[in-house]
N, C-alpha and C positions, 0 to 999 in steps of 0.2 A: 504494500500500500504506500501511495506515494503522500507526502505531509503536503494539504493544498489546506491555504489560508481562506478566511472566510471574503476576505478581499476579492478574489480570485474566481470562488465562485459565485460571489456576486456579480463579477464580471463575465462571467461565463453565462447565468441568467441573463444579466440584461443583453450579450449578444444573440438572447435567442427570444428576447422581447414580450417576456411571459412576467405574470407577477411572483414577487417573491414571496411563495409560503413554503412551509414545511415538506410540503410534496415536492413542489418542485426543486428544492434544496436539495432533498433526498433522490430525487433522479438524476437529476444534473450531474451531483457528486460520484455518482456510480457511473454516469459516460464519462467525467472525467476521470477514473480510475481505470474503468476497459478502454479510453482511448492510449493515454499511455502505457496500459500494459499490452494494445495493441503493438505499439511503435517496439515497443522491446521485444513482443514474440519474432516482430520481422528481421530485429537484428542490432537495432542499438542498443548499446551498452550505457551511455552517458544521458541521460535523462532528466533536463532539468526541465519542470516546469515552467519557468519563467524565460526559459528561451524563448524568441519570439518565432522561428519556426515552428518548435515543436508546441509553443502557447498557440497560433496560429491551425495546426492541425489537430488541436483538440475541439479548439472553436467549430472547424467545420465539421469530426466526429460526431459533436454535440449537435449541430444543428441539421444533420444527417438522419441523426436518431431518436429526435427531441419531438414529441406530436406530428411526425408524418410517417402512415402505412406505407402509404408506396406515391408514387407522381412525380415528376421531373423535380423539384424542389430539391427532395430528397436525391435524388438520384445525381444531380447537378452536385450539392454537398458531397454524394462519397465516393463519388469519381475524382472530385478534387482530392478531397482526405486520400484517397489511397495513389495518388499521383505523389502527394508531397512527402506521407509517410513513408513511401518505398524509397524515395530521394532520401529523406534521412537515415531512413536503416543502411542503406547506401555509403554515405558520407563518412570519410574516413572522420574524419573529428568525431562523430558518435558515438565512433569506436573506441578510438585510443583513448579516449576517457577523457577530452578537451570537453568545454564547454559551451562546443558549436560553432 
């Protein structure tokens, strides 16, 4: 589990323009925990949240997986998500253990 401040997901709410309760708090917090433990099963090592790549690819994980079944919206979201995540698992710096 990765330590994500309340800052954070509040920012992660407001990029997916829902109100903040309890629910959504508790969903949000769980896309951003499978998005970056998305980005590690593909191969990065270094995982910092607050990098703007990999803050950037949880953004669209979230807004991927955030109140939409299926429709171009969603689909627009996680074709980008798995464009930039594959680029990071990629990336030698997320490797060697830089910090992007």
């Amino acid at each position: 589990m990765y330590n994500i401040t309340d800052d954070y997901l509040g920012e992660m709410i407001m990029a997916l323009r829902v109100n903040r309760t309890a629910t959504s708090e508790a969903e949000v917090y769980d896309l951003i925990q499978a998005a970056l433990a998305d980005i590690g099963r593909q191969g990065a090592i270094t995982i910092n949240p607050t990098d703007p790549l990999i803050k950037h690819a949880v953004r669209l994980y979230c807004r991927a997986n955030y109140g939409y079944d299926s429709g171009a919206e969603r689909d627009r979201f996680q074709t980008a998500y798995e464009g930039l995540s594959a680029s990071i698992a990629l990336d030698y710096g997320y490797k060697a253990g830089d910090e992007g």
